[in-house]
Phi, psi and omega in degrees: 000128165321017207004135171311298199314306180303330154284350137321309183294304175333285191309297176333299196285351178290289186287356154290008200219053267278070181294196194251104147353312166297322182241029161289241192021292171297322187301305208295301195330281180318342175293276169351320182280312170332293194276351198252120188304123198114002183037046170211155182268089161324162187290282149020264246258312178294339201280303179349288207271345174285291215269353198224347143233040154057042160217152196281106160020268176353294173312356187244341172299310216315315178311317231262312199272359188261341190256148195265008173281352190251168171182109176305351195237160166323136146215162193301185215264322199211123181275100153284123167260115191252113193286132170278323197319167189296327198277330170292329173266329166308303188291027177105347217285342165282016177251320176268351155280326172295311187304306156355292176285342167261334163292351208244294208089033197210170188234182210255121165102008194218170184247149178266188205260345187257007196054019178272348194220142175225090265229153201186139155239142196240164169282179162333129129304313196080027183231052188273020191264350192235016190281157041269147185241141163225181185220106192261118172067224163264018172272150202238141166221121167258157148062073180257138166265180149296300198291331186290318174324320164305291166321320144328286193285343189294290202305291196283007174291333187256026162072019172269169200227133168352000000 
């Protein structure tokens, strides 16, 4: 769990680092998500950043539910983002969504029981030039099979990191 003082700290450095009044917000989120085990931004952790920039709680949802890098509820240790898009699906991509899902053992939107995986569908990656594309966490995986896919979730199910 994150200490109120260290999201306090967030925010302080957030505003030394003289951002645009628009993308403070987002910045202090993504820090805040970064260091909070679960990849989500606890109820806690929005009044924190509500009360240390004089805006109303609502405003940090609006933020937290529009964008899909954020996500208020647990997810697992390592996020899969699975691009749906069309150049992606051409290229196979309902064969690295299926597999995904008999490897995991999970549906879009769900944790695997051990909290290591978290299975997520994304819009453009912006990497249809490699597609089928998925994005685990802040990592990009292109020119994707079924045996690479194995492989991706295999090293990190056997603790190797990203």
């Amino acid at each position: 769990m994150l200490a109120k003082e260290e999201i306090k700290k967030i925010v302080q450095e957030a505003k030394n680092e003289r951002l645009e009044e628009q993308d403070i917000l987002i910045y202090i989120l993504h820090k805040i998500q970064e260091k909070i085990e679960n990849n989500y931004i606890p109820e806690y952790a929005a009044e924190v950043v509500s009360e240390e920039l004089k805006i109303p709680t609502s405003k940090i949802y609006e933020v937290l539910t529009f964008y899909s890098m954020f996500s208020i509820k647990k997810r697992g240790k390592y996020v899969i983002r699975v691009c749906t898009s069309l150049p992606c699906h051409v290229a196979n991509g309902r064969e690295i969504i299926n597999t995904l899902k008999e490897e995991l053992k999970i549906d879009f939107n769900q944790t695997t029981s051990d909290g290591l995986f978290t299975l997520e569908e994304s819009g453009c990656l912006g990497l249809c030039g490699v597609s089928p594309v998925i994005m685990i966490n802040n990592e990009y995986y292109g020119d994707l099979t079924p045996q690479k896919v194995r492989e991706i979730i295999n090293n990190l199910k056997g603790g190797e990191t990203l």
